[in-house]
Every structure is written in C-alpha cells, then in structure tokens.
Kinemage of the C-alpha trace (Angstrom):
@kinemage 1
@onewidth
@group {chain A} dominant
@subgroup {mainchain}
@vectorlist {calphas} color= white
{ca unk a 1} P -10.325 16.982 37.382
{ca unk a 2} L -6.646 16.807 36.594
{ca unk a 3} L -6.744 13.221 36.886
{ca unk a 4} L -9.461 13.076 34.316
{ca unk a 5} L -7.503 15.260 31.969
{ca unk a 6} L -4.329 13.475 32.169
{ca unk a 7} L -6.189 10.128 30.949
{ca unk a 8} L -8.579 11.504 28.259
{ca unk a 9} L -4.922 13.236 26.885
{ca unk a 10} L -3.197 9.884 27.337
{ca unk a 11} L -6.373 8.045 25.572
{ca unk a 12} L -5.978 10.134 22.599
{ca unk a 13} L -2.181 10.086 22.191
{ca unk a 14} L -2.798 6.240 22.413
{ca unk a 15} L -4.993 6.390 19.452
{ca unk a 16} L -3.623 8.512 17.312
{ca unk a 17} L -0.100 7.369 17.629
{ca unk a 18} L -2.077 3.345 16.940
{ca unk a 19} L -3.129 5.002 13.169
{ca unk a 20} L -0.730 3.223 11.012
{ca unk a 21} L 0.013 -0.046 12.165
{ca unk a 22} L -2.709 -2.914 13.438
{ca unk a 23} L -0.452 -4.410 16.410
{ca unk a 24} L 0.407 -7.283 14.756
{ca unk a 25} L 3.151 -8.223 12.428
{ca unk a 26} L 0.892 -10.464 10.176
{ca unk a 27} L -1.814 -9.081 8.648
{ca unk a 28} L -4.992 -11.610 8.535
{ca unk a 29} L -5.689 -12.812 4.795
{ca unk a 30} L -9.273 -11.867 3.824
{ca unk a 31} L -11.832 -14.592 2.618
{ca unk a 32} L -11.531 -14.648 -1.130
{ca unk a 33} L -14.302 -14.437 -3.178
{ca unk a 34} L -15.129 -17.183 -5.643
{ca unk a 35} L -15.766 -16.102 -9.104
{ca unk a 36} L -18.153 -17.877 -11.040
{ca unk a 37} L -17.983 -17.869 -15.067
{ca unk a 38} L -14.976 -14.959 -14.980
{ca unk a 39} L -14.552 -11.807 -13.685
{ca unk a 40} L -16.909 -10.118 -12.359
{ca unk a 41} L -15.539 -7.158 -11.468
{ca unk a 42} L -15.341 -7.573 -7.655
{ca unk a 43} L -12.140 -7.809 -5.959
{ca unk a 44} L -11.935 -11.317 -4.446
{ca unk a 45} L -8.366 -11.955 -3.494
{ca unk a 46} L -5.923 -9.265 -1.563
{ca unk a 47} L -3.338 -10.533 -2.982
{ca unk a 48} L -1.053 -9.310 -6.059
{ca unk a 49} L 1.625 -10.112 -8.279
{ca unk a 50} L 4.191 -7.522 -9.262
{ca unk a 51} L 6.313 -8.920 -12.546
{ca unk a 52} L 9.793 -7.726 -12.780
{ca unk a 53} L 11.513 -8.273 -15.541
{ca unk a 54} L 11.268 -12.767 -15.195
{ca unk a 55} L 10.729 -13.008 -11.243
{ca unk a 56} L 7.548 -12.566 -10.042
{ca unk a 57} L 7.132 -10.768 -6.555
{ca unk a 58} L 3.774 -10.862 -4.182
{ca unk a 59} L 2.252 -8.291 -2.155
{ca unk a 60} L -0.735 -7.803 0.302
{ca unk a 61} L -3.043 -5.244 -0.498
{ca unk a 62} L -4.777 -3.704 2.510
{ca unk a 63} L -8.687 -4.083 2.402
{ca unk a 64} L -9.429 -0.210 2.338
{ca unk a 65} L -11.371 1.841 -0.640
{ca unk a 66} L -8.067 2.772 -2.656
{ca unk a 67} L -6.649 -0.758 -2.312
{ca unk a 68} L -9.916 -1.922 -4.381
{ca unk a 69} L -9.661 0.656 -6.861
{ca unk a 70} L -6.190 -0.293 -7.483
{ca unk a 71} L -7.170 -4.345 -7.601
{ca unk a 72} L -9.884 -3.039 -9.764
{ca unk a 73} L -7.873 -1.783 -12.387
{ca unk a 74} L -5.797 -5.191 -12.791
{ca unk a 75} L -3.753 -6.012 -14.912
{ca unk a 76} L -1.432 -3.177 -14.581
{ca unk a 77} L 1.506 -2.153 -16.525
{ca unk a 78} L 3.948 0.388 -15.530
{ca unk a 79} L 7.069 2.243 -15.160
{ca unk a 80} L 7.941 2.721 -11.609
{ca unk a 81} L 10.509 6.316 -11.851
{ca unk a 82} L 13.060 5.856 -8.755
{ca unk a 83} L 12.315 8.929 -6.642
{ca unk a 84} L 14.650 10.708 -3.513
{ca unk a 85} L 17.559 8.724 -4.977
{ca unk a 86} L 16.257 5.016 -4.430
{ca unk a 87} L 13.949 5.947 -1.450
{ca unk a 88} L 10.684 5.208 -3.250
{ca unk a 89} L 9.175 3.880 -6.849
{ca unk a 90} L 6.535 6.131 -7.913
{ca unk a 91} L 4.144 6.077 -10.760
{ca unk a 92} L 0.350 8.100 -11.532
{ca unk a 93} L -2.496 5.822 -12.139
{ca unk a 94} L -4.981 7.771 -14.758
{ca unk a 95} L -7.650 8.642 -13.147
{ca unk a 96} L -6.455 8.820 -9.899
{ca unk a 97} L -7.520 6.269 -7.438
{ca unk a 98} L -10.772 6.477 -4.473
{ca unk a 99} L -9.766 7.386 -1.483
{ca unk a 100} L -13.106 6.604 -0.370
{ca unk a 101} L -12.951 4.428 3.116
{ca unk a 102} L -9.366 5.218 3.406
{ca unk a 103} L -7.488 5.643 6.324
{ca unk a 104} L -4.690 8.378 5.971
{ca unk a 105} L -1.347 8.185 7.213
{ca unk a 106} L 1.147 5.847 8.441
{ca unk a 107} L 5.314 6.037 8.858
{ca unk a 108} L 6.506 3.978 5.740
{ca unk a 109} L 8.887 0.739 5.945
{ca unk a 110} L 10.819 -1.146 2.999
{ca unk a 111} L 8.126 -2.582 0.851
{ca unk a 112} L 5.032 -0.810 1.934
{ca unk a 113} L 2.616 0.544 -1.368
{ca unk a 114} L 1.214 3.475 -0.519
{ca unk a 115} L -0.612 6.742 -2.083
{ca unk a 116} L 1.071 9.885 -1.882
{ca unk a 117} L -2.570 12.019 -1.472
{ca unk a 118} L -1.594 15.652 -2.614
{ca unk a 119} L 0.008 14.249 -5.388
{ca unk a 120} L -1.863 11.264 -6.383
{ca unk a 121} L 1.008 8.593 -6.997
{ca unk a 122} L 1.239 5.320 -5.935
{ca unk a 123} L 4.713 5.020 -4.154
{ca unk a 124} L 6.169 2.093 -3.397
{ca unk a 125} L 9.147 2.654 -0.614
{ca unk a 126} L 12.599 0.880 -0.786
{ca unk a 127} L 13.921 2.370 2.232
{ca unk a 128} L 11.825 3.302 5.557
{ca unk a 129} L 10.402 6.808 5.743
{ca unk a 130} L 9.135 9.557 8.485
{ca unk a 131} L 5.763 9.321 9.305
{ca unk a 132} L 3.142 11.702 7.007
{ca unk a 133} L -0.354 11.899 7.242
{ca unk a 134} L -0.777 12.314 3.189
{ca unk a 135} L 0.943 9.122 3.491
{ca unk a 136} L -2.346 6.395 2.702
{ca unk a 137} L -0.708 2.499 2.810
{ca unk a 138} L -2.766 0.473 0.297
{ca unk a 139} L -0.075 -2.616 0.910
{ca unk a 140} L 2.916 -4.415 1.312
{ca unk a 141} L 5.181 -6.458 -0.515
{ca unk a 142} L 6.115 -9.724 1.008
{ca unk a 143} L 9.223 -11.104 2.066
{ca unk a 144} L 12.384 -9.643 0.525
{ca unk a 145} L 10.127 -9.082 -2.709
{ca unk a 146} L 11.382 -5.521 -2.164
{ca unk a 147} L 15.304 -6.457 -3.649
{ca unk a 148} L 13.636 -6.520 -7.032
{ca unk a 149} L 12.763 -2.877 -6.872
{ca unk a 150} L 16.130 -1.413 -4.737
{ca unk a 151} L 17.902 1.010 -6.805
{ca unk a 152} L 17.987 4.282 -9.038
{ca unk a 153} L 16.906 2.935 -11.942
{ca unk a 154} L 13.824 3.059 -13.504
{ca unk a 155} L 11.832 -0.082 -13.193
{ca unk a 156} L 9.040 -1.613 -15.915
{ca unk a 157} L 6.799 -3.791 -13.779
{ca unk a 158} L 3.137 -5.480 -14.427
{ca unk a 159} L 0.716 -5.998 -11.489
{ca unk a 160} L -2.009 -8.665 -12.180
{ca unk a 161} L -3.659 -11.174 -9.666
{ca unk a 162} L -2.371 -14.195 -8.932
C-alpha cells in the first residue's frame, strides 16, 4: 500500500511540475491556414511580428485560446511601460483577452509573452522570473529578438502578422 502511495505521489509531482514547458526546446510550427480572398478572421499563422522603432522582431505564439484572441486582434499598436525595473514590458489589451482553453502557469524566461491573469496585462519578460500559476504564456520571442525590448524605458511597438 505504501508502495502504491509513493508512485501515485511521484506520478503527480511529475505532472504538475511538466505544466509549463513541453520537453522540447523547439516548439513545432502549426500548419498555417491559407486565406482565400483576405482575411477571414481565422488565425492561420502562429507567428508575429513585433515593430520596434525600424527593426522588426518575430515571435511564436503558443496555439492556446488567449494566443488567438491576441492574433485576432492584429494589427496591434502599443506602448509597452517597463515594469520591476526592466524585468517585464507590460501593457492592457481593451477588452481583456479569452482565457478560454488556456493553460495557467509556467516559470517565465527572457522573451516569453505571457498574461498576467489577476491583472489582465500582457507581459512580456526581459529577464527570467519565479514560477506563478497566474502566470498564462501565450508566446515567445525568437532569437535575441528580446535586446530590442531590454531596458527601463518605455517602449512604442506594433504587432501585426508577418
């Protein structure tokens, strides 16, 4: 009976401690829709560009509810207000985005996009962060992308798809 105990225990540690990341560095590209005659609304590609001032970052949006709401809503322009002294870039989409089919929580890295849930912002983190299960990622910028963003200041960005 102990036995049993000790690996249900173990099983669920396993899982739970498994909630933010998917075992993999590289995070398989979705099949993108084709659009016929325009937009039509749907989401098609994961993919984003974030405009900074005249260079032109990418990110990968995860395929979860509030990650469509946000590609939804595209174009996108911004200010991004530094928050915790160059930890994070945080702004509040109007309304507030779905958090339908949305996994919650994760333990935040340079460059992850993520939804802050009690408070509703989209935070994009500079500098890695302690895991927090109002913490909901959405996506990740890639490469070094994330220099364009590092600092205190303020930042005006657009996000549109590429």
């Amino acid at each position: 009976m102990k036995k049993l105990f000790l690996y249900m225990l173990m099983l669920l540690i396993g899982v739970t401690t498994s909630a933010c990341s998917s075992g993999s560095d590289t995070v398989p590209e979705p099949p993108v829709e084709e659009e016929e005659g325009g937009s039509t609304g749907t989401v098609g590609s994961f993919k984003v560009n974030i405009i900074v001032g005249n260079s032109t970052i990418t990110a990968t949006m995860e395929d979860n509810g509030a990650a469509r709401d946000f590609m939804s809503r595209l174009p996108l322009e911004v200010t991004l207000e530094d928050y915790n002294n160059g930890t994070e870039k945080i702004f509040y989409p109007e309304p507030a985005l779905s958090l339908d089919d949305t996994p919650r929580g994760c333990a935040p890295v340079p460059g992850d996009i993520t939804i802050y849930e009690p408070w509703g912002n989209v935070a994009i983190f500079c500098r890695e962060w302690s895991e927090s299960g109002s913490l909901i990622k959405i996506g990740h910028i890639d490469g070094d992308g994330i220099n364009a963003l590092i600092g205190t200041d303020d930042v005006r960005v657009r996000f549109e798809r590429p």
